[in-house]
C-alpha positions in Angstrom: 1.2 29.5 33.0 1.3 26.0 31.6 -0.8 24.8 33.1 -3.5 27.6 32.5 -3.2 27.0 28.9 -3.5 23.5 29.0 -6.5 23.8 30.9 -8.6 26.6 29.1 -7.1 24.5 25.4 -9.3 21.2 27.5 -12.2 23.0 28.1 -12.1 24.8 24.8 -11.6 21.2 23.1 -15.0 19.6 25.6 -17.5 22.2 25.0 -16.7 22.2 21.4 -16.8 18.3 21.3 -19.8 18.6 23.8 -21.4 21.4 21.1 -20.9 19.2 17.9 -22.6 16.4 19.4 -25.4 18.3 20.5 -26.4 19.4 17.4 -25.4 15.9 15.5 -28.4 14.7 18.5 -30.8 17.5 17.7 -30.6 18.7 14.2 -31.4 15.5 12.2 -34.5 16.2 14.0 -34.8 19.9 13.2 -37.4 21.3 10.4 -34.3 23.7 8.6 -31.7 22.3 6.2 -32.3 19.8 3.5 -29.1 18.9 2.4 -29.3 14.9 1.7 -25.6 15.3 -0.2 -22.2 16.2 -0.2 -22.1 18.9 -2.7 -19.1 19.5 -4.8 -18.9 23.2 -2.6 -19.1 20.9 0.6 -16.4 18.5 -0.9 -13.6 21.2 -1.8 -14.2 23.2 1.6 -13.8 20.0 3.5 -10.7 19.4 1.9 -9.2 22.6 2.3 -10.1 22.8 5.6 -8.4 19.2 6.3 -5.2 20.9 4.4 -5.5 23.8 6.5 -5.5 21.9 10.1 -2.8 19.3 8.7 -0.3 22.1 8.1 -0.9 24.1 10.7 -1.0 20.8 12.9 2.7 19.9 11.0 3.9 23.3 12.6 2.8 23.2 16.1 4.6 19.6 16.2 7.9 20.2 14.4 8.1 24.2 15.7 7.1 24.2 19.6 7.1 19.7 20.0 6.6 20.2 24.1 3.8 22.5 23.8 2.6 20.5 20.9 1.7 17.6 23.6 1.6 19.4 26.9 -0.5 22.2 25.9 -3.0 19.4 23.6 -2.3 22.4 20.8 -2.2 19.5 18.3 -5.3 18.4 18.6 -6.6 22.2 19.0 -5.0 22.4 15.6 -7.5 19.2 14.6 -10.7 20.5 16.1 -12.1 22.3 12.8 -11.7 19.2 11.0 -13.4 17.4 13.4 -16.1 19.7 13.3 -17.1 20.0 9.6 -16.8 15.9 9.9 -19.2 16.2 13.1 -21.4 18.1 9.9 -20.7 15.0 7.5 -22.6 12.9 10.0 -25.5 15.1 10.4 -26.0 15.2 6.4 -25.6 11.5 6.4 -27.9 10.9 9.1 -30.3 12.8 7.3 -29.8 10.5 4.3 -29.2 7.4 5.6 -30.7 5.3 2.6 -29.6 7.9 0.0 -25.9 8.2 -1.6 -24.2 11.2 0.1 -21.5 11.1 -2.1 -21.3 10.7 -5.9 -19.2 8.3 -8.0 -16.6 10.8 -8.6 -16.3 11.8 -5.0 -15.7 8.2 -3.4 -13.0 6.7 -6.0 -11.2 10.4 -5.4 -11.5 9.7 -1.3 -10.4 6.3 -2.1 -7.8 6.6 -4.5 -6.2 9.4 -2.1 -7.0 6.8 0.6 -4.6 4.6 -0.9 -1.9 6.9 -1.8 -1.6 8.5 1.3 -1.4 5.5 3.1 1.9 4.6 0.9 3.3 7.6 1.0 3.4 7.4 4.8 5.4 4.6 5.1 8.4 6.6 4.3 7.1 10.0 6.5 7.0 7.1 9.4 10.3 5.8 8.5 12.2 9.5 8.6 10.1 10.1 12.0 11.9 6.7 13.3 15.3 7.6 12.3 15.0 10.8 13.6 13.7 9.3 17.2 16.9 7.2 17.0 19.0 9.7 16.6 17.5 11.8 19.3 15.8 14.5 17.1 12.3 13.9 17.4 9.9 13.2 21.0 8.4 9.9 20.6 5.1 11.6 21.8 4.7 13.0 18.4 4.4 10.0 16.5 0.7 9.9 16.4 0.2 13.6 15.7 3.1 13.3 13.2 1.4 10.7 11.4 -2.2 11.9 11.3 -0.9 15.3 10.0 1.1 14.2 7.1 -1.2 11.5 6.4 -4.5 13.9 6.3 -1.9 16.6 4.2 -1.3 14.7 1.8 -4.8 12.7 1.4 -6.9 15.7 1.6 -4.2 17.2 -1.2 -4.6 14.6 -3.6 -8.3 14.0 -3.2 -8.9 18.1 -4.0 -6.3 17.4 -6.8 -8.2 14.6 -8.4 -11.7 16.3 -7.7 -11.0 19.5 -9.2 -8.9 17.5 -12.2 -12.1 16.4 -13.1 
């Protein structure tokens, strides 16, 4: 059965990788759409969507770790992120002398940048003493990582754009 999952969760993960960059090719091209910017409706669902996949990613590695890697469920957990990114390009290849994003918008990505880079100094250093101690597969560093990482930047950024 394993190995069932882990093959239909590949295939699922290719043609939707395959899809996305099919329609970053084509739809720059493509009369419809005229969205040159990040709107602020484009900004928050972004971020909630990044919230979304971090958490759920957090829980697929901490509640089932050996299907987390075997079964690529983490990166599964990822993919919607990676889509509405796979969007971001399209609108900025659309744009490409234009600003996408606003003032506001990029000292909020970069001051979350910066925060959630600190902060994960400490998530890393837990992760490590739990590896020594035997309580955590060193497979899951990376997904650990990117998880809490995204978490908490795509947290503060929505906290800081809707702040004001």
């Amino acid at each position: 059965m394993a190995l069932s999952v882990e093959s239909a969760v590949k295939v699922v993960l290719v043609v939707l990788l395959a899809l996305a960059g099919l329609g970053i090719w084509l739809l720059p091209g493509a009369r419809g759409g005229t969205r040159r910017r990040i709107d602020g409706r484009l900004f928050v669902t972004t971020c909630g969507v990044g919230m979304l996949c971090s958490a759920a990613g957090l829980v697929v590695v901490f509640a089932s770790p050996r299907h987390a890697v075997e079964w690529h469920l983490w990166e599964a957990a990822a993919m919607p992120l990676v889509l509405v990114y796979a969007y971001w390009i399209v609108v900025i290849r659309r744009a490409p002398e234009a600003e996408v994003l606003d003032e506001k918008q990029a000292v909020d990505m970069t001051t979350a940048g910066a925060l959630a880079w600190g902060l994960s100094i400490p998530v890393m250093g837990a992760a490590f003493v739990l590896q020594e101690q035997g309580l955590f597969d060193g497979r899951l560093w990376f997904p650990c990582y990117l998880f809490a990482t995204l978490l908490v930047y795509f947290s503060i950024t929505l906290y800081r754009f809707e702040r004001g």
